[in-house]
Structures are given as C-alpha cells and as structure tokens.
N, C-alpha and C positions, 0 to 999 in steps of 0.2 A: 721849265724843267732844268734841271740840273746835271751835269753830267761829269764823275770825277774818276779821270783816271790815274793808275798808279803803278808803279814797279820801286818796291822798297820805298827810297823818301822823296823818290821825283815821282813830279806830283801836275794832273793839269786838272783845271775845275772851271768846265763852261757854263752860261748860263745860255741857255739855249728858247727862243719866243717861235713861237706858230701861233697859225690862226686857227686851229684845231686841237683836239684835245691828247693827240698821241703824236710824240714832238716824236721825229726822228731827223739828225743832219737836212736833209733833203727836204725836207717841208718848213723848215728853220726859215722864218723870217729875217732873225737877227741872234748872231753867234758873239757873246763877249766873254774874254775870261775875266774871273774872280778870283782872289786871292783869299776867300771868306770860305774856309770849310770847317762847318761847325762841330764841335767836339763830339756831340753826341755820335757824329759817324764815321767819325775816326774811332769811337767807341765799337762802333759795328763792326769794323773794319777788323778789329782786333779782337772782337769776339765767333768771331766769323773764319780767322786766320786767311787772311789775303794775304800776300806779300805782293802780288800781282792781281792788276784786274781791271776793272769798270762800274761804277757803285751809280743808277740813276736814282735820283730823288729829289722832291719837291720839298719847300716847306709849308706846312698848312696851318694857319692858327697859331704860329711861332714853333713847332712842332716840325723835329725832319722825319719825313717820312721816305722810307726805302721803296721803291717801284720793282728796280730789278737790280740785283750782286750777279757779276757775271764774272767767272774765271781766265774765260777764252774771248776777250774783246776781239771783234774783228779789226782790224786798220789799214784798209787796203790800202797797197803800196802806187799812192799816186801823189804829185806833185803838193795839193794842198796838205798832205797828214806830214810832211818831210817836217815842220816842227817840232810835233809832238814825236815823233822816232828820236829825234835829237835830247828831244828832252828826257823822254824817258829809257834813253839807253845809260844818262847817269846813272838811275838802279842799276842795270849790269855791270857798271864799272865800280859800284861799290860793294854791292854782293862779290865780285871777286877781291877786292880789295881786306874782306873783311873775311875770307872763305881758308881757311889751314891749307897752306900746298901739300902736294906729297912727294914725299922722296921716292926715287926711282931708285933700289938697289943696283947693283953693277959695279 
C-alpha cells in the first residue's frame, strides 16, 4: 500500500508491506519512503480539492487505484511522526507566505 501525505506542496509518500491484506502502520512489516507519486493522483488530489490530507492507494495492473482520501489524517503526537510534523509544517509556512495580510486600522 501506499500512503501519501500532504499540506499544500510538502509532500510524504510511504510504501508501506504487511503480511495481510489491510496495511495499517502497526502491521507494517516494512515502511520506505518514495519519491514516485504518480500523476494520475495528484490528478485526484486536485479534482477532489485537498490542500491538506492523506490519499491511501495501491497500484494494480499499472493502474492507481484510490482505497481511502481522508481530510482529517490522524498523526499522533509521538516521538516517531516528529519527521513528517517537520516536513509537513513547510505547507503552513507557505500558505502563510502566499496568504494577503490584513491591515489593522488605528
């Protein structure tokens, strides 16, 4: 399984192995990241309007197929996930980077 997450253009994308058929972290034999996320779901992504999220999906027959688009990714705040908090707090700092300030009359 595949597992990509996102906020704006930071970006992580793991590939994720079990020895069963419903991969979640915790059954995970073996966790690597990819830098390979195929167009087509970054197509989804953008017909879907995510700016933030969690996209699982396989590919089958050369073909990506979507499992689950999730809005509210959980990422509990523990020692292993402080990575991907790092990485994907660049989207916040460019959502504000890119966002119109406002002026405060006075």
């Amino acid at each position: 399984m595949r597992s990509w997450s996102f906020l704006r253009d930071a970006e992580e994308n793991l590939l994720m192995y079990a020895n069963q058929a419903i991969i979640k972290s915790p059954v995970a034999v073996r966790i690597e990241p990819s830098n390979e996320i195929p167009g087509e779901i970054r197509l989804m992504r953008r017909k879907l309007g995510f700016d933030f999220g969690k996209f699982d999906y396989g590919i089958v027959d050369g073909r990506v197929v979507l499992y689950d688009a999730n809005r509210t990714p959980v990422m509990l705040p523990k020692p292993s996930n402080l990575p991907k908090f790092k990485l994907l707090s660049k989207g916040i700092e460019e959502f504000f980077d890119h966002t119109p300030r406002l002026r405060v009359a006075g």
